[in-house]
N, C-alpha and C positions, 0 to 999 in steps of 0.2 A: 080331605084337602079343601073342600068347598065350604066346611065351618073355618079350615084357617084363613082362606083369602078375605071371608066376609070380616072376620074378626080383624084383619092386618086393614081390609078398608077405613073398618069404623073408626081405629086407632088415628089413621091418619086425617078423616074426617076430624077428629076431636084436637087430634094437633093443632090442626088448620085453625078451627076455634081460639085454641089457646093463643095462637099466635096473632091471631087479630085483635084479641084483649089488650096485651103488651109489645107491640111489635117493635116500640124502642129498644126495648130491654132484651127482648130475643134477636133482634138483629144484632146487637153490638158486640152482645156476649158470644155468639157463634160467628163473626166474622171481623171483629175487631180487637186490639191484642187489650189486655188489661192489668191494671197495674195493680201489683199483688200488695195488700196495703201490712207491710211488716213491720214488727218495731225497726226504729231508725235513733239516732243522737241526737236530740234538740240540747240544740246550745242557746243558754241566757244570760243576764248577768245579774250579780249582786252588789252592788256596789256598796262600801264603807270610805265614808268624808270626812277630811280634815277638820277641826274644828280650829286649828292656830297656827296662822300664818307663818310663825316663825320656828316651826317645825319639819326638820327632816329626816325626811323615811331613806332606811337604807336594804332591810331585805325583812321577807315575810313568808313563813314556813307553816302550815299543818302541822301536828305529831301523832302519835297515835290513840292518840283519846281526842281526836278531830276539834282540838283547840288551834286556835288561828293566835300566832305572834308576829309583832312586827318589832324590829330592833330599828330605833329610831335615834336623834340627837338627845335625845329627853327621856332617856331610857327603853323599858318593854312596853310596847303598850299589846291593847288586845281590840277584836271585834264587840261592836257592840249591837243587838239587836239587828235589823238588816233581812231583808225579803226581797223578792222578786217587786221589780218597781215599789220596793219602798227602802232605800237607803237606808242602814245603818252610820255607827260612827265609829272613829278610834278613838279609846280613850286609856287610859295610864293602867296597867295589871297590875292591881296591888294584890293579888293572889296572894302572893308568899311575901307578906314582908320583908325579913332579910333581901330578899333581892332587888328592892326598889330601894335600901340604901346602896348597892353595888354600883358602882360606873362602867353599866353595862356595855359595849359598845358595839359587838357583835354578834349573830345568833344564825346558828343553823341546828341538822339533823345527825343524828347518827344513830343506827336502827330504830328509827323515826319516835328518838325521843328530842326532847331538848337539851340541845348544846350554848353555853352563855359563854362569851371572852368580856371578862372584865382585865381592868388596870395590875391585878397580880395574877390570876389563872384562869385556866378551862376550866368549865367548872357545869353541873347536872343535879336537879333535885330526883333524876331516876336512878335508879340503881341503889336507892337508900340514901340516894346524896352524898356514893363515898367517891363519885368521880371529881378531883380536884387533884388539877396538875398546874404545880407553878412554875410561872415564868418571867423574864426578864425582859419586856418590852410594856412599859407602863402607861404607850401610847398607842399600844398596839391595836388595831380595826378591821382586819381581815380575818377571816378565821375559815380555816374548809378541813374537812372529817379526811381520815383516812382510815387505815386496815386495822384491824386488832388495838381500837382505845386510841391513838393515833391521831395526833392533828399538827396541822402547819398555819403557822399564826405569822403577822406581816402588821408593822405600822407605816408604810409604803419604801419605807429606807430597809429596814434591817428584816432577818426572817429567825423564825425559830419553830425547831420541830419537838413537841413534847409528846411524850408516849407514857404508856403506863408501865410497857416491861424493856424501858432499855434510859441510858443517860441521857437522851434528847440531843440536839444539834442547833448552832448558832449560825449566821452565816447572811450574807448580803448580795442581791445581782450587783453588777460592774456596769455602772454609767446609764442606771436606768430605774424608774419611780417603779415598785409595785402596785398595780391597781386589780388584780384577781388572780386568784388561785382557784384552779378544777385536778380534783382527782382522778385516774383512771382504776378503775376499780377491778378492769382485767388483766392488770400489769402493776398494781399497788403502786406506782410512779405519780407524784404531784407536777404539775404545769403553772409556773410562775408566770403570771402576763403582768409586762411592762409597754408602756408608751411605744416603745418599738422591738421591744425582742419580748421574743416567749423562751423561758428556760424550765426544764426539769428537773427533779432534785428528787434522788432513788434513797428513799431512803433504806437499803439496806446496806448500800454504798458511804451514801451518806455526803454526795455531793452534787455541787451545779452544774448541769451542761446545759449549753444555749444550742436552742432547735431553729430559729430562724430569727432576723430582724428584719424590718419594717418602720412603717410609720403610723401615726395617728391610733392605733390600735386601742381601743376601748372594752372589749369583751370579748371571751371566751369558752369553748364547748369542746366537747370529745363526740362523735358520733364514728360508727363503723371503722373505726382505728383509726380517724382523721382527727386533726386538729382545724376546726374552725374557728377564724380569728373573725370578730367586729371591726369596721373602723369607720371611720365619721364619714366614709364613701365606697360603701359596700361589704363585700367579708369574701375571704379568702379558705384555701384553705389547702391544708400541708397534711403528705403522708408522713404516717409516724414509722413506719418501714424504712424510707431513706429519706426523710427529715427534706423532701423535695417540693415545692408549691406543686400544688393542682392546676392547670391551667389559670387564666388571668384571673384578677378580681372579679366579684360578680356582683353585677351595678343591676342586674333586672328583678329590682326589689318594691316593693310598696315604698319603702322608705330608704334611702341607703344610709343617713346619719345613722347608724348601730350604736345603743347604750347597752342594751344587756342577751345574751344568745345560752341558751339551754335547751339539754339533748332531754327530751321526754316519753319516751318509750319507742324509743325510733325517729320522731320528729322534731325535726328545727326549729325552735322559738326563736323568737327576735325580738327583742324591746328595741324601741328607736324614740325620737324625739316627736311623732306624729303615729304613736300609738304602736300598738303589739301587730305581729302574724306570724301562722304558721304555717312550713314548707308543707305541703301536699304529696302526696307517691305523684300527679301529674304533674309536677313541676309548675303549681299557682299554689295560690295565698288565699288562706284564712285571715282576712285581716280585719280588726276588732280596730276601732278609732272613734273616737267621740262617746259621747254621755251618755249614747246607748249602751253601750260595753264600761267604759272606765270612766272614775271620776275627772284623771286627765289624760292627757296626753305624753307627755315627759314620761318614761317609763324606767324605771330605776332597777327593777329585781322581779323574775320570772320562776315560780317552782309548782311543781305537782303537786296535789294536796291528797291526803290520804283519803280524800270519798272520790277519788276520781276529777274533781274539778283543779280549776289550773289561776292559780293564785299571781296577779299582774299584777305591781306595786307600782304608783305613779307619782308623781309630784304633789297631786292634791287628793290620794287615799289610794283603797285597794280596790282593784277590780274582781272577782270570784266568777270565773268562767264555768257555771256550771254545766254539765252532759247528760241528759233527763233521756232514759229509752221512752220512746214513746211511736205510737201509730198515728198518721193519721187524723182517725177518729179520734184519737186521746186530744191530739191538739185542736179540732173540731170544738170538743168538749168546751175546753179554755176558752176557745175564742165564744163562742156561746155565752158565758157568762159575762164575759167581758161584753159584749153588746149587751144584754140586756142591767148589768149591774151598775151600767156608766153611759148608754149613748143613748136611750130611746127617749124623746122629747116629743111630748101628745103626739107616741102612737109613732111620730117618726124615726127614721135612726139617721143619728145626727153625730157633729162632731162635738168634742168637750173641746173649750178655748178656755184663753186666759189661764193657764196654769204658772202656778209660781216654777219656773227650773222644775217641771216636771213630774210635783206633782198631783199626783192624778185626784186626790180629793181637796183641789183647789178649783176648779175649775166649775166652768157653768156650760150648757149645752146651746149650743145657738141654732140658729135658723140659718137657712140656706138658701139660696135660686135653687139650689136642686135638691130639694127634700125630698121633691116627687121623686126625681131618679135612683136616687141614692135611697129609698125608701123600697120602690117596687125592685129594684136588683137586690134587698134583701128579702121582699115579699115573696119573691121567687126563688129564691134560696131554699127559705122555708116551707114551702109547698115543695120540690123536689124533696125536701127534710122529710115532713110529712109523709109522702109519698113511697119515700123508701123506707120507713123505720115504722110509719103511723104513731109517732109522737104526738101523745096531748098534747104537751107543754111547746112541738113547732106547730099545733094549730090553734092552739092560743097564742100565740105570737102574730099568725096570719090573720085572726081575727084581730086584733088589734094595732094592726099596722092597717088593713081593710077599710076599719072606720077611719083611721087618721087621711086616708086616700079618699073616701068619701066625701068627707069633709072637706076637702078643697075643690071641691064641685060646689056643694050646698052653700060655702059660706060665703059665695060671693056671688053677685046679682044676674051675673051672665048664662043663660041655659047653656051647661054643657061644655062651659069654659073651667078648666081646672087652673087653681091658684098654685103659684108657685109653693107660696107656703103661709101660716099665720101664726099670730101669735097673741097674745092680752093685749090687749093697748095700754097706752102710756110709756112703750118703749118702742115708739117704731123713730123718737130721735136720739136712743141710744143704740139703735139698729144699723147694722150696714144698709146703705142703698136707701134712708128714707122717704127718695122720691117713687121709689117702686111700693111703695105702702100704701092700702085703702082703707077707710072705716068701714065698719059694717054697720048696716042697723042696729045690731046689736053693740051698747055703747061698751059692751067687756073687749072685744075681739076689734083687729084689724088682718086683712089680707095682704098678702103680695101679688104684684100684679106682673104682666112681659115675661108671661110663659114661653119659654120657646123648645123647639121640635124635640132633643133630647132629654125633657120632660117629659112630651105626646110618646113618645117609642116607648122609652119606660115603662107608662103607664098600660098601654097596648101589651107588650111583652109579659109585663108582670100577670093582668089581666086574661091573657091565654093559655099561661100557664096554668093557671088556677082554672078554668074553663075547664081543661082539659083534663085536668088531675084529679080535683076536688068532687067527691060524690055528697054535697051536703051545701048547705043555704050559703057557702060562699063563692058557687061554681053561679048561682042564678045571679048571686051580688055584682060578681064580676063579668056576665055578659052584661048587663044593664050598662056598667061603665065603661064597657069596649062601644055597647051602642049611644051610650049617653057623649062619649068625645067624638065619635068619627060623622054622628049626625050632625053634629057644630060644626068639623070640618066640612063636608058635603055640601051642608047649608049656605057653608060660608065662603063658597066657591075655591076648596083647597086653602083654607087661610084659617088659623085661631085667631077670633077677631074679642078685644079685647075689651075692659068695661066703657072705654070711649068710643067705642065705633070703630077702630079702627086695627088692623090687624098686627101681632107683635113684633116684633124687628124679625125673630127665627123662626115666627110658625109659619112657614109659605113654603106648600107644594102647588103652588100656582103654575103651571105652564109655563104664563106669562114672566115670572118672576125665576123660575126654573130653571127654562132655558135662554135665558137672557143669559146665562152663563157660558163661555167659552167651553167644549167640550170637556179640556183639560182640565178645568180648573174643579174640585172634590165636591163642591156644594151641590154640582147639576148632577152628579152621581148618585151622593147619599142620599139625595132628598126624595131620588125616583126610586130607590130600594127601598130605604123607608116607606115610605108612602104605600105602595104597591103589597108590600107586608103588612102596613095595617088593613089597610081594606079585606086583603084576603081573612086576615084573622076575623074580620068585623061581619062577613059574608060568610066565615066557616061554621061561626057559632050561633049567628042573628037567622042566617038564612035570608036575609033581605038582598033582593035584587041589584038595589042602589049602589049596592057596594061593588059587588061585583061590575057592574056594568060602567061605574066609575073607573076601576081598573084599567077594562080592556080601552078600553077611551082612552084612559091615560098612555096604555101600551101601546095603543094601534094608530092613534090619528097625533099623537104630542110625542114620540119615541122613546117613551119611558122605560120600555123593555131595551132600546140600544145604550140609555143612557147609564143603566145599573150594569148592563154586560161591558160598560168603557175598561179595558184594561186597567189595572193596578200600577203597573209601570206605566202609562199614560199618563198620570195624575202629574200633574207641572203646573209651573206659574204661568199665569196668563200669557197675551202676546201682549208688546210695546202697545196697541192699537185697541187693545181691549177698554171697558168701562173702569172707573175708579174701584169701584166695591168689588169686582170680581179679582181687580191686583191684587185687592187687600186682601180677600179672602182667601188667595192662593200664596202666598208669601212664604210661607214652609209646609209644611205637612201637617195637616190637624188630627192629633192623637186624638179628640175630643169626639171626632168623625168617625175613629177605627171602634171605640165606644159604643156610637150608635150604629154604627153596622151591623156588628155583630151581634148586640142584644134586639133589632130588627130581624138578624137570619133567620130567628126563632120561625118568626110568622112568614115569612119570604118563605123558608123552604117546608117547614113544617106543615101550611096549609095551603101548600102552590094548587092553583086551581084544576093543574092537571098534572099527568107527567112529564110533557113534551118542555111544560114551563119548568117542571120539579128538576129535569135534567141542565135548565141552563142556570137554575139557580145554582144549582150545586158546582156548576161552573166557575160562576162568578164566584162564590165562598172560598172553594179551593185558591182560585186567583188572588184572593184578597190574602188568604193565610200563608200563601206561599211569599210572596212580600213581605210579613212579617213575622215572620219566622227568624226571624236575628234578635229578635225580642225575647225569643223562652217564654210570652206572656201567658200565664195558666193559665185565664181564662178564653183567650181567643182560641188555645190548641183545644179546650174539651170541648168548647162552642164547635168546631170546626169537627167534631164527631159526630153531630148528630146529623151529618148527612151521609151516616155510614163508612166514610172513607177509609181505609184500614192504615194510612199514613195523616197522623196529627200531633206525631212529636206528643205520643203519651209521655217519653221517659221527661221532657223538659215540661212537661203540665208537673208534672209530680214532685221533679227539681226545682219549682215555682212554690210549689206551696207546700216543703219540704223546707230550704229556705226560708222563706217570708220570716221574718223575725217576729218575736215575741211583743217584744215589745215594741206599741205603736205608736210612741211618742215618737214627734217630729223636732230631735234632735238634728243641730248640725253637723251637714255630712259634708266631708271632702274626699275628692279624689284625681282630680286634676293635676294633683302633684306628684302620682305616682308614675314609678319607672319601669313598674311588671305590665302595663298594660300597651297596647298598641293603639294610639291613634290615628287617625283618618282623615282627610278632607273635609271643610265646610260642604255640605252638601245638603237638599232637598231637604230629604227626610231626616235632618239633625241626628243623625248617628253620629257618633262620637268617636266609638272604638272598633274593633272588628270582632269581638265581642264583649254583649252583654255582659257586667258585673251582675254577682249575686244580687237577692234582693234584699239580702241582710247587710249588703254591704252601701246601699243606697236609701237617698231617701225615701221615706213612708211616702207612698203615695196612692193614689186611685188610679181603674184602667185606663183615666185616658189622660195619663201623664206620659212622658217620652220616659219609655224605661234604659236611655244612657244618657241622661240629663247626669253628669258628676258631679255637682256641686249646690248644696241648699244650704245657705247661710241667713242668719237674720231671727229666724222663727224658735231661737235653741229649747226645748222643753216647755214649748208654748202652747202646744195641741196635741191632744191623743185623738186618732182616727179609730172610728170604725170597722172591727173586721166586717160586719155584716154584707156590706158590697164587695168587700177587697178580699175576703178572704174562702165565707162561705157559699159566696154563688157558686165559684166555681168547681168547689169540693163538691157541694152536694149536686150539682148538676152531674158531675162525673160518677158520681153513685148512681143518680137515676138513668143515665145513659149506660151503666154497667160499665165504663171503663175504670172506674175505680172500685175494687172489688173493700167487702165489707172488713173491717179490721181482723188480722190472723195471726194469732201469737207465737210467740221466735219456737214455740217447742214443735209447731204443724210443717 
């Protein structure tokens, strides 16, 4: 008994070890939930583009040898070439000659071959090409499949049914234009849609009956024994049981102008005049709009394709909705490439601009104010990367963004002051911001100068990361430069004082400068969290006095500690009575603020000087996250784990970046015009809706943009962004925190 107690001691003894080695990792994973990382549906698109204006597309089918047709004014045409962000084109199918002389004018499927309606028959080069059924409508343009060889053809006046095993049928609707024909294929009955009536025509029977009239009616679909009708202001929809409307029209749609509606394995498609969507089982929208998804908007004809993807025919080409199973890690992967195959500029990760319409090997990489940020929010990506995987290739990455961070210390005059960013000379007056540019000695290079604070946090954050993580020459690199900027602050009496003397508009955690701010207004908050974060970090790693004793200074005699615990919901506009700058600065809500808060929590809670302070930080963070929490922002919910919390809204971290679309060009987005959404009051915090839109369905943006900002125009396929900040901070932070567990395949 006394070898098992000493053996069950020692055990626990060595726990104890293990658990102070990792104690991120073992906290999280035993008391916080984690998100099981599964294959999931990434959806993308492929676009194919018009080449002639005076060409119209009318429908666009897959078959089973996953040839792509479009039956157009101008005959067949086909796909040409075409990739993920690299457009294809359509161009004329001369496949089969004989059928480029025929006056094509229709085209669908029937056991997922090809079906053609020219000026004398139905007509198939499968089956040996002995399907050819003629008929007597030499104008005819409608054409839809039915049972056993079977179809019903329409030139919007007259209709005619041709079959292979019987005399076919003639016949016309009463006081009304045909514009679509839908089959039901569990009742062998065809559905005539006209402008205001829908009629069916059995053909065993072999006549017309009228199921409802109406108005404006545009498109047509069959789901669950309903007949769903389009029309230019909503869609309705009638049981086929007693041929009775379903309750009212239903206007709570993305778009109500209806062009085209298809039932596709249960789900509601919808073409409209302001892009495609699809009905959800929760009663919202998938909705595809703009040059991210489709060439246009005008949406003409909607069908399944035989690999699974969903074929959107538009005014100015096709859109190819592809469904890729993927984890994850898999979309990790992509995004990884994509940073470093397009965005890193000396060492930085930057944006690509100047793109022609999007695309992506048009463009050139620019410089930024915030190279440093948007640099160290990848640099810390990648050390979490590192960390959880021990990738070479993510610590070559962090060695190489290290130097690029370096580097804006060394290359300008000031000890300890970091550059925003540099570049060669000779182009700082084809550069934004001119006047923020300096020479160097060096007559290759110039700097930028008016660093300000969420740069210093960045740098700090990224910097303690790596301290902390890294067993090898970039853990010493990186205490150097946690003491090389907080010494220039210090020195500089809480100010980044700039190559003129004098300090930059936003480096000031001055007291004076501080608290001159009204309590409410966000600046005298972030600046005391911030700040009180770096020092800790600067005194967790340095060991130097200064820092620390800076701190409690700050906390105890300037109320730094009450200033960072200010409530969340306190955050408001100044009073009437307040200074100029503090109006301004309170004026709405600054996302830009929630930014550096949160990439500050790091060192606030992570290296709180004790627990009594570790407890009100974690106070404060909860307080902040609970605020924003109408955002689903992935980065703020996994940031908001690492103070242990067992609530931070893992499932909307994972529906964030889950979401995030593929592609990162900053296409125009709209959404202000839709009718599915619920809007809200002008208010503070610029919320828009009561919630949050996806974030494939929104502009590309970084975290400290308002995530219900509905509308970016102007910039159409002008920038591809970065995932490096926007994408893999937060993934891989949620890896190293253990709430994202590591990719598990659909068979475990």
């Amino acid at each position: 008994m006394r070898t098992y107690l000493l053996n069950a001691v020692w055990l626990l003894i060595l726990l104890s070890f293990a658990c102070k080695e990792t104690p991120n990792q073992i906290a999280s994973t035993a008391t916080q939930p984690v998100y099981k990382d599964v294959p999931y549906l990434q959806d993308y698109s492929v676009k194919y583009e018009v080449q002639d204006e005076d060409l119209h597309l009318f429908s666009a089918h897959m078959d089973r040898n996953l040839l792509i047709q479009i039956a157009t004014s101008k005959g067949i045409m086909r796909t040409h070439d075409g990739q993920f962000l690299y457009p294809g084109i359509l161009m004329e199918d001369k496949t089969y000659r004989p059928l480029t002389d025929k006056n094509i004018t229709a085209l669908t499927l029937y056991q997922d071959q090809f079906i053609y309606l020219d000026d004398k028959a139905v007509l198939s080069n499968a089956w040996a090409g002995t399907l050819y059924l003629k008929h007597n409508l030499p104008k005819a343009n409608i054409l839809e499949s039915g049972a056993d060889f079977s179809f019903l053809i329409s030139d919007g006046k007259n209709l005619q049914y041709v079959s292979k095993n019987d005399k076919g049928w003639n016949g016309a609707l009463e006081n009304d234009v045909v514009i679509n024909i839908k089959f039901n294929s569990n009742t062998d009955i065809f559905y005539i849609l006209g402008e205001k009536t829908v009629t069916e025509f059995d053909p065993q029977k072999q006549q017309l009956t009228k199921i409802i009239e109406g108005e404006n009616f545009t498109s047509l679909a069959i789901l669950n024994n309903n007949l769903v009708i389009g029309t230019l202001d909503g869609y309705l929809e009638v049981d086929l049981n007693t041929g009775k409307k379903i309750g009212e029209i239903n206007k709570k749609l993305p778009w109500t102008e209806i062009t085209y509606l298809e039932n596709i394995d249960g789900n509601l498609w919808f073409g409209s005049t302001k892009g495609a969507f699809m009905l959800k089982d929760d009663g919202k929208f998938n909705y595809y709009y703009g040059k991210r998804w489709l060439p246009g908007n005008m949406v003409h004809h909607i069908s399944k394709a035989n690999d699974g993807s969903i074929l959107i025919l538009t005014d100015a080409g096709l859109g190819q909705i592809v469904f890729e199973e993927m984890t994850l890690f898999d979309k990790a992967q992509y995004y990884e490439k994509q940073v470093r195959h397009r965005h890193i500029r000396l060492g930085f990760n930057s944006t690509l601009v100047d793109l022609d319409n999007g695309n992506i090997d048009s463009g050139r990489l620019s410089d930024s104010d915030n190279d440093g940020l948007w640099t160290t929010m990848y640099l810390a990506g990648q050390a979490f990367r590192y960390s959880v995987t021990k990738s070479e290739t993510a610590l070559q990455n962090c060695i190489e963004a290290m130097d690029a961070m370096e580097r804006l210390f060394d290359i300008n005059p000031v000890p300890g002051f970091p550059s925003r960013s540099y570049e060669r000379s000779g182009y700082i007056e084809r550069l934004g911001d001119p006047e923020r540019w300096q020479h160097t000695d060096d007559p290759e290079w110039d700097w930028k100068s008016t660093t300000s604070s969420d740069e210093a946090i960045g740098h700090i954050f990224a910097y303690g990361v790596m301290a902390e993580l890294m067993d090898n020459e970039l853990k010493d690199r990186a205490i150097v430069l946690i003491d090389t900027l907080m010494s220039h602050i210090v020195k500089n009496d809480m100010y980044l004082v700039d190559f003129d003397g004098k300090p930059t508009t936003w480096g000031r955690w001055n007291p004076e400068y501080v608290n001159a701010r009204p309590k409410m207004v966000g600046d005298r908050k972030i600046n005391a969290s911030n700040i009180i974060g770096m020092l800790q970090t600067a005194y967790h790693f340095t060991g130097k006095e200064k820092y620390k004793n800076k701190a409690f200074d700050l906390m105890e005699n300037h109320g730094y500690l009450d200033n960072l615990m200010w409530p969340m919901k306190d955050v408001a506009m100044a009073p009437e009575d307040a200074d100029d700058w503090s109006k301004m600065l309170s004026e709405s809500w600054n996302h830009s603020d929630d930014e550096m808060y949160f990439i500050g929590y790091w060192g606030l809670y992570r290296y709180a000087f004790n627990d009594s302070l570790k407890t009100k930080y974690k106070e404060a963070i909860i307080d902040h996250w609970e605020i924003e929490r109408p955002e689903k922002e992935g980065a703020w919910n996994i940031m908001t784990a690492l103070t242990g919390t067992q609530e931070f809204d893992l499932e909307e971290a994972a529906w964030y970046l889950r979401e995030h679309p593929m592609d990162m060009v900053t296409w125009d987005i709209m959404n202000s015009h839709r009718k599915d959404i619920t809007f809200i009051e002008p208010n503070f915090r610029e919320q828009t809706l009561t919630e949050v839109l996806p974030p494939d369905e929104r502009r590309i943006q970084r975290h400290n943009g308002n995530m219900f900002r509905l509308d970016k125009v102007g910039s159409d396929g002008k920038e591809e962004y970065s995932a490096g900040d926007i994408w893999l901070l937060p993934y891989w932070m949620g890896r190293y925190l253990g709430v994202i567990s590591e990719p598990v395949s659909s068979e475990n």
